[in-house]
TIFIVO-864032 format. One record per residue: x, y, z of N, C-alpha, C in turn. Coordinates in pm, whole numbers, padded with zeros to 5 digits, always signed. Layout:
XYZXYZXYZ/...
This chain:
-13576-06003-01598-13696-06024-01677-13695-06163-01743/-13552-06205-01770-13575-06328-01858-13592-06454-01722/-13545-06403-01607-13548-06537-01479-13716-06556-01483/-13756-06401-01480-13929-06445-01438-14004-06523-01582/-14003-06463-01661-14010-06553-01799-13981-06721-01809/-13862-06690-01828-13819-06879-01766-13909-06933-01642/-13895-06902-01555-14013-06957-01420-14112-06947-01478/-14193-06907-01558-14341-06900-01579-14358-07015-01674/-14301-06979-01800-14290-07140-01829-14261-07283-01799/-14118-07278-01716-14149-07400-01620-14266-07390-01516/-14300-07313-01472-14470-07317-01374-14545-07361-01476/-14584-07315-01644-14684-07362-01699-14662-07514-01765/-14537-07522-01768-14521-07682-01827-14552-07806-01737/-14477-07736-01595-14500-07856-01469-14706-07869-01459/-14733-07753-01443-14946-07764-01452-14972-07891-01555/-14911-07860-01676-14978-07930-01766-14912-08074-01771/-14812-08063-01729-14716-08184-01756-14818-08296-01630/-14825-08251-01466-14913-08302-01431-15105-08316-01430/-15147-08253-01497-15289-08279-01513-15273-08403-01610/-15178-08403-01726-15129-08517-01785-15145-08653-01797/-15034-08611-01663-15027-08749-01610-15147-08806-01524/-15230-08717-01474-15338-08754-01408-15445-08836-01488/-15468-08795-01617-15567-08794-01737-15543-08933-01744/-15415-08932-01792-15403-09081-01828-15345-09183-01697/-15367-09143-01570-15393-09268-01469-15531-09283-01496/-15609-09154-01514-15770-09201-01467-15815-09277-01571/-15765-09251-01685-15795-09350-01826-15730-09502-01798/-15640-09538-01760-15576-09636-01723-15650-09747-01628/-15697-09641-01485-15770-09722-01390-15894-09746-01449/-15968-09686-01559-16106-09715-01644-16118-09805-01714/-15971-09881-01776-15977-09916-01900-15962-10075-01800/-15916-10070-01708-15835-10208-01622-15995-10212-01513/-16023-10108-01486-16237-10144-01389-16307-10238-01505/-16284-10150-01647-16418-10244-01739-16334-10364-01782/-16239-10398-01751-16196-10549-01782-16188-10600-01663/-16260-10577-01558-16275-10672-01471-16433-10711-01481/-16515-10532-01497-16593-10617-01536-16705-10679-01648/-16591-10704-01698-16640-10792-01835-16605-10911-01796/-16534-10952-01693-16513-11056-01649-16644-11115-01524/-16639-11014-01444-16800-11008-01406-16832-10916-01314/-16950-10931-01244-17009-10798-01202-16915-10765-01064/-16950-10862-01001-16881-10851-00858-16693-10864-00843/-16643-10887-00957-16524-10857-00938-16501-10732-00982/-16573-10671-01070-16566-10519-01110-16577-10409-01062/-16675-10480-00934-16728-10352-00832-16599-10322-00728/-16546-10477-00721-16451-10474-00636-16291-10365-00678/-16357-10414-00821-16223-10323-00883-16270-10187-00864/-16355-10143-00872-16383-09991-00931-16394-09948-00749/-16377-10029-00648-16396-09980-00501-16221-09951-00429/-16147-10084-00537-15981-10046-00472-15962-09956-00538/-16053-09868-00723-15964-09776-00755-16010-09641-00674/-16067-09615-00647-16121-09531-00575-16081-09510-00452/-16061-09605-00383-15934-09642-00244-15815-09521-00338/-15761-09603-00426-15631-09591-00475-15631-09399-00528/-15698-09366-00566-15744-09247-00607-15723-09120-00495/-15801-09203-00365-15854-09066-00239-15737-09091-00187/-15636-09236-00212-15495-09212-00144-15460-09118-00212/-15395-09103-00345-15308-08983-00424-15370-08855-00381/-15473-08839-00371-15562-08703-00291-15515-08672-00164/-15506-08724-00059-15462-08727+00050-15308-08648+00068/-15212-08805-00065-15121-08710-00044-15037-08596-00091/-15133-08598-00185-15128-08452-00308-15149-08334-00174/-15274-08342-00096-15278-08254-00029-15216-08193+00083/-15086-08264+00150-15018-08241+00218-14927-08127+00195/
């Protein structure tokens, strides 16, 4: 009883531990898009097009 106990909490810490870390890449890649473009339009788009590249990669291989 205490093995399944223990596993459930490490199952609920690892969930949260990664949505986490997800939160704050996506805050990260937001905060680094609007400083490009504040720098200007067309380098911003460019940014906000590699993060999005960069994004459907981790998707890809999350989903394997």
């Amino acid at each position: 009883m205490n093995n399944k106990l223990s596993e459930l909490i490490q199952l609920i810490g690892s969930f949260f531990m990664s949505n986490y870390i997800g939160i704050v890449l996506l805050i990260g890649l937001g905060i680094i898009v609007y400083g490009f473009y504040r720098i200007g339009t067309t380098t911003g788009t460019f940014a906000l097009g590699a993060s999005f590249i960069l994004i459907s990669l981790i998707f890809v291989r999350e989903g394997r």
